[in-house]
N, C-alpha and C positions, 0 to 999 in steps of 0.2 A: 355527704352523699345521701339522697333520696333512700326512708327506707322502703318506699314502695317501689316494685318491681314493674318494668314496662313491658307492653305485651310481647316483643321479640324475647325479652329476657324471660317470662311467667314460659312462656312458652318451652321453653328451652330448661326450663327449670324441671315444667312440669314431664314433658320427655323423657328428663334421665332421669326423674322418681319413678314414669312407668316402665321405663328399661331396667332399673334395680327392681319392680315391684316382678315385671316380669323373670326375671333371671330369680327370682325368691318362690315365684311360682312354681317354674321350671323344676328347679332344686329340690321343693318341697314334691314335687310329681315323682323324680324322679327316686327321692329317698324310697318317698311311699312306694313305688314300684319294686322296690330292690328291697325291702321290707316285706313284701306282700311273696315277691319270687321265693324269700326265706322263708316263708313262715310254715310251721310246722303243721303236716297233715296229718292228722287220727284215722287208722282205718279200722273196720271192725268187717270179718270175711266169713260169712255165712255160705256151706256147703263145703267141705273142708275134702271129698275124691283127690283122683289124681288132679285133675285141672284147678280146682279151688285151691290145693296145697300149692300147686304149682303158683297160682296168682299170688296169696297169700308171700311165700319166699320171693317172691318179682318187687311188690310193693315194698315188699321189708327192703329189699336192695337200694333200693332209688333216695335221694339225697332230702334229707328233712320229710320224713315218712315214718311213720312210726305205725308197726300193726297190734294195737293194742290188745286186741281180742277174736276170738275164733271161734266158729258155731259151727255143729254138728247135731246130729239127734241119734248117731252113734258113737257112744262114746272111745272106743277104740280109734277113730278114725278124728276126734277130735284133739285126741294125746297128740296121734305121730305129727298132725297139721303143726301144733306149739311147738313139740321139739323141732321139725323142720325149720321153722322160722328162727330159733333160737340157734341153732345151727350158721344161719344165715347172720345172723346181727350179733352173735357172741357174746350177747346176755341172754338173762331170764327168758323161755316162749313169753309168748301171749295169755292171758288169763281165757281159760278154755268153759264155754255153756255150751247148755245144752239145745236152750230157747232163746231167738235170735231178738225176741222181743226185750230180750237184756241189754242188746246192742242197741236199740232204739231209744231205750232207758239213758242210755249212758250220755249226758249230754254235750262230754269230750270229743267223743266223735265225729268226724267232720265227712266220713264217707261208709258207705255202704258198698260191698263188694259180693254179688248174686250170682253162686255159682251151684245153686242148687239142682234138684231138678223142676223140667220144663213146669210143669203146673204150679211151681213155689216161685215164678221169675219176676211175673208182673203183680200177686197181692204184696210179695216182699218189698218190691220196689214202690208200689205204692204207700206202704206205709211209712216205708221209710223217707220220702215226700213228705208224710204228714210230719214226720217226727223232725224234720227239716233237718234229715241229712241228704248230702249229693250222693249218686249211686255210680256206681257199675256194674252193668247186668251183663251176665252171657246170655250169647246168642240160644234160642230166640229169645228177645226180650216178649213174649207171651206166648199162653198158649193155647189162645184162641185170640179171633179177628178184636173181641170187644173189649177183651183182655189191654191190647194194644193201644185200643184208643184212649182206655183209661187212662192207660200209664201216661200217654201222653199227656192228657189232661191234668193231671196230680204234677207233673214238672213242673207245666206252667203257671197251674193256681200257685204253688208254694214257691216256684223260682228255684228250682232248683237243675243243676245240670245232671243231667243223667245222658249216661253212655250208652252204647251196647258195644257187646265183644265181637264184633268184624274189626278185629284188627289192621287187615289189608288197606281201609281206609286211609291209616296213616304211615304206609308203605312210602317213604319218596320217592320211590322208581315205579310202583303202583300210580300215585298221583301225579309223576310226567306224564305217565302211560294215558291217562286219562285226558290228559290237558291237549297230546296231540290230537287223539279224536276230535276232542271239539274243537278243534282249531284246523280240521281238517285232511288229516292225515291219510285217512283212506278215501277220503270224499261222505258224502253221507252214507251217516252207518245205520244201516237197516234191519241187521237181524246181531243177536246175540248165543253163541253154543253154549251148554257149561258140562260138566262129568264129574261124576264122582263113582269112583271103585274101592272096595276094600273086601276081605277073604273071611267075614265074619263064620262061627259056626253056629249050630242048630240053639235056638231057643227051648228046647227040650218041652217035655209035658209037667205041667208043674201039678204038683202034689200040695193039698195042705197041710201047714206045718207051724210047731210053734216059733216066735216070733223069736228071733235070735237075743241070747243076752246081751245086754247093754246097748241094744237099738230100741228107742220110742218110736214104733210102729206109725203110732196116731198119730203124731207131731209130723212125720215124714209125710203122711196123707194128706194133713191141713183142708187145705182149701176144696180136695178132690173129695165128691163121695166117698164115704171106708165101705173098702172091702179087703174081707178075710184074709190073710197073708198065705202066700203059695211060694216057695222055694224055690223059683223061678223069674222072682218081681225083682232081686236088689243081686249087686246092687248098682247093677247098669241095663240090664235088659227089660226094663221099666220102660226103657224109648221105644220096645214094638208094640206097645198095648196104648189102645187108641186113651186107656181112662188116663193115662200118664203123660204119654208122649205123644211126637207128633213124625216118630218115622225117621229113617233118613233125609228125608228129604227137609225137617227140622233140625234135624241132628246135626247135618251136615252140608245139605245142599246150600244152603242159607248164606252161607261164606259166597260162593260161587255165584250165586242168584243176585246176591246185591250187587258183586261189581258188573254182571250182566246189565242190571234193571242205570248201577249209575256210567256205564259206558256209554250205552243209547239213549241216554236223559229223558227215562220215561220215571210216570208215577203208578197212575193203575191203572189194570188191565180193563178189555172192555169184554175177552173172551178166555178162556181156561178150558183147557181137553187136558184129560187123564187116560193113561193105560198101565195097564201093570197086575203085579199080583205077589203074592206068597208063591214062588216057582221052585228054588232050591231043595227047602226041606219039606217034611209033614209033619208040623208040629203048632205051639199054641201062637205061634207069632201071627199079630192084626194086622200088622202095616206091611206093606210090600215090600220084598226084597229085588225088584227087577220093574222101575219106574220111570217111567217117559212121561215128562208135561210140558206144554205147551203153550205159555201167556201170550196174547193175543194185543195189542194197542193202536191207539191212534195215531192217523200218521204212517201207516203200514211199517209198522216196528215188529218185531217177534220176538221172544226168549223161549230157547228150549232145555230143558234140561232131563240127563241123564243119569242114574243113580241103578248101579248092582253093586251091591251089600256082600255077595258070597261068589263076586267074581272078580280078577283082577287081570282076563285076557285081555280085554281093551285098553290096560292104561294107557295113557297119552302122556307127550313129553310137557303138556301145561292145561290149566285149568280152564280158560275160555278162550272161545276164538270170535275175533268182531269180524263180521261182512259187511265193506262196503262200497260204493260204488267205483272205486277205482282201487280196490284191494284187501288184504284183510291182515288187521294184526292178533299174534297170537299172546296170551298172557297168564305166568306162572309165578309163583316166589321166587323164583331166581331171575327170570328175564321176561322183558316184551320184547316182538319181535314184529317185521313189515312184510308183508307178500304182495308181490305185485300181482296181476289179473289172471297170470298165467303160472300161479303160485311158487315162484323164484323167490326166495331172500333176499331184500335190496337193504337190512338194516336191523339190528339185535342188541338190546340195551341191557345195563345189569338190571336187576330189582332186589334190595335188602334187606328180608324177611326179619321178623322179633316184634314182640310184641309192645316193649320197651317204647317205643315212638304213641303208640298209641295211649299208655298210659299218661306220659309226661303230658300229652293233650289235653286229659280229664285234669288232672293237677295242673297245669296253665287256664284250664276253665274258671278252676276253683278257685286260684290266689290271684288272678289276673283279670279274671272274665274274658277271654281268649274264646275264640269261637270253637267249636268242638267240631271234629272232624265227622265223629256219628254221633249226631243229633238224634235224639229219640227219634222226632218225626221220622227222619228218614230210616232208623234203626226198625219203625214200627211197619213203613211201607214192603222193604224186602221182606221180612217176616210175615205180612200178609200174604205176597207171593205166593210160600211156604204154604199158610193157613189153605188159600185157595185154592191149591194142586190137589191137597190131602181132601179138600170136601166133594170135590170131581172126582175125584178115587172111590170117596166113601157113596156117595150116589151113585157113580158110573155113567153121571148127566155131565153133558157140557153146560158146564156155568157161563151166564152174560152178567155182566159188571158194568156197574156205573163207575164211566171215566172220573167226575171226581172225587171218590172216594173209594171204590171197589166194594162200595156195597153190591149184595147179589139180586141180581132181579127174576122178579116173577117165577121164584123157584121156592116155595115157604120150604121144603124138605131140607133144600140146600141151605137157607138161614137162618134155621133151627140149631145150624150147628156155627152159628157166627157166637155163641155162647154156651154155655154150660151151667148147669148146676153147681149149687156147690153146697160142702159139708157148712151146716149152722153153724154161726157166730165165725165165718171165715171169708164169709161173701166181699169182693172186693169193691168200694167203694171212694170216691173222692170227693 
């Protein structure tokens, strides 16, 4: 026999080497994938409060997670963070700093988790871009407009996935909710409602005072001008003083805002009206506790929202309501819901709140490259919202925006405050 091959045979030859070469492909794809699903995450969770402990114990839970380490810049609240966790995993805490710049050090770690406060969100996450770790930031991921854009920036120069904490994002019954709208559920949806209430009390008159043991003052101020410590600032009523925070309406509207801004598939505003004010009590609080805004867009779109701090007679049975042309649905952590024109119920879905879904997303980013449900970008977009309402506040001017990017126009007073100052050798950069 011939030992060369005729071209039906070459053919035929050459076939099942590339059907075995494929099927070795495949194999090798799919090892790698099932390798990658395993592979083991490093966390390192800077801001260690109630919600940071809380993240902190979350991630320790989850399958091939390991929370290495824990940062605080008090150190009482960095102890309980370690034993919480250790509590949670049934070994040793975490090795507890003080300076989160140790976590950046560390070159095992493969994520950064940003639960500090507002003005520590976006230099934190940017560095730690630099330092090429993936992040998760709470909401807002900054705290100012320019703040935002950076972080955006530092993801993308370094390749890195970074999250924010709107968890609702990866809600499944959130995300039906959203897919009927754009698929036309109520018809076209034209305006979006949101609310927020809670029974806060007075921010009192703050006294100055020495700096409690075992808190570094300065470290806590970072990136913000230092000023003097008043017994009034920690260590959560820091969110009504404009040099900190950014109000309720950062604190918390933000959650509400984004799935507003992503029900009506808008980006930025063209127009922002504020009203409001410090009405409850008389005391040092800056930011309002009784806040009406009004984002404006293209396309005769609207988002409004609502926010009383020290009042809980309005609550509602859910957090936004969509208006559209042949109806409106309403949407909470527990259910969405249909209203025909003459607002009857024609249809009421579950929705399964936890945060759990949204984490598993940033870790399918990380070992997968899975597309992440909150993209910075759009983590950066609702949080301008945010940024925008509070700078119509602080003027008392209606802001005009440039549709694509919500920069402010022809207001220099209003984009004076698209950024800040900051304390030397803290200034954030990419």
């Amino acid at each position: 026999m011939s030992s060369k091959l005729n071209r039906r045979g070459f053919m035929a030859a050459a076939g099942a080497t590339g059907v075995a070469a494929s099927l070795i492909t495949a194999d090798a794809s799919h090892a790698a994938a099932v390798q990658n699903a395993n592979r083991r995450v490093i966390v390192g969770v800077m801001g260690t409060g109630g919600r940071g402990t809380g993240l902190a114990s979350a991630f320790a839970r989850l399958p091939n997670v390991e929370v290495s380490v824990v940062c605080d810049v008090d150190a009482a609240r960095v102890g309980r963070a370690s034993a919480a966790v250790a509590k949670v995993t049934g070994r040793p805490g975490p090795r507890a700093v003080e300076d989160f710049r140790r976590i950046l050090d560390d070159k095992a770690v493969d994520l950064l988790v940003v639960a500090t406060c507002n003005h520590w969100h976006a230099p934190a996450a940017i560095l730690a871009c630099a330092a090429g770790k993936h992040v998760y930031v709470e909401k807002p991921c900054s705290y100012n407009p320019r703040e935002g854009e950076l972080l955006v920036q530092a993801a993308r120069k370094h390749r890195r996935n970074v999250q924010m904490g709107n968890q609702r994002r990866s809600y499944a019954g959130v995300i039906r909710a959203m897919d009927e709208l754009r698929n036309g559920a109520i018809g076209r949806v034209y305006m979006a409602q949101s609310w927020y209430q809670s029974n806060r009390g007075p921010t009192g008159r703050g006294k100055p005072a020495d700096v409690p043991k075992g808190l570094n003052y300065a470290l806590w101020q970072g990136p913000a001008p230092h000023r003097p410590f008043r017994d009034n600032y920690l260590h959560y009523k820091w969110h009504w003083f404009w040099h900190w925070g950014n109000g309720e309406l950062g604190n918390n509207g933000i959650h509400i805002i984004d799935l507003c801004r992503w029900g009506l598939g808008v980006d930025y505003p063209t127009r922002v009206v504020s009203s409001g004010g410090r009405y409850r009590f008389d005391d040092d609080q800056e930011t309002p506790d009784s806040h009406v805004v009004s984002f404006e867009f293209e396309g005769r779109k609207q988002i409004t929202w609502e926010g009383f701090s020290c009042s809980r007679q309005i609550a509602r049975p859910y957090h936004a309501l969509f208006h559209g042309e042949r109806g409106t649905m309403t949407l909470s952590d527990t259910s969405y819901a249909f209203f025909d024109p003459a607002g009857k119920e024609t249809r009421r879905e579950k929705v399964q709140s936890g945060d759990t879904p949204h984490f598993n997303n940033l870790l399918a980013a990380i070992r997968n490259n899975e597309r992440l449900n909150s993209e910075i970008l759009e983590g950066h977009k609702s949080t301008l919202l945010c940024h925008l309402g509070n700078i119509a506040h602080r003027t008392g001017r209606t802001i005009r925006c440039n549709s694509k990017d919500g920069t402010i126009l022809n207001d220099k007073e209003a984009a004076a405050l698209w950024t800040r100052e900051y304390q030397k050798g803290f200034e954030p950069r990419v």
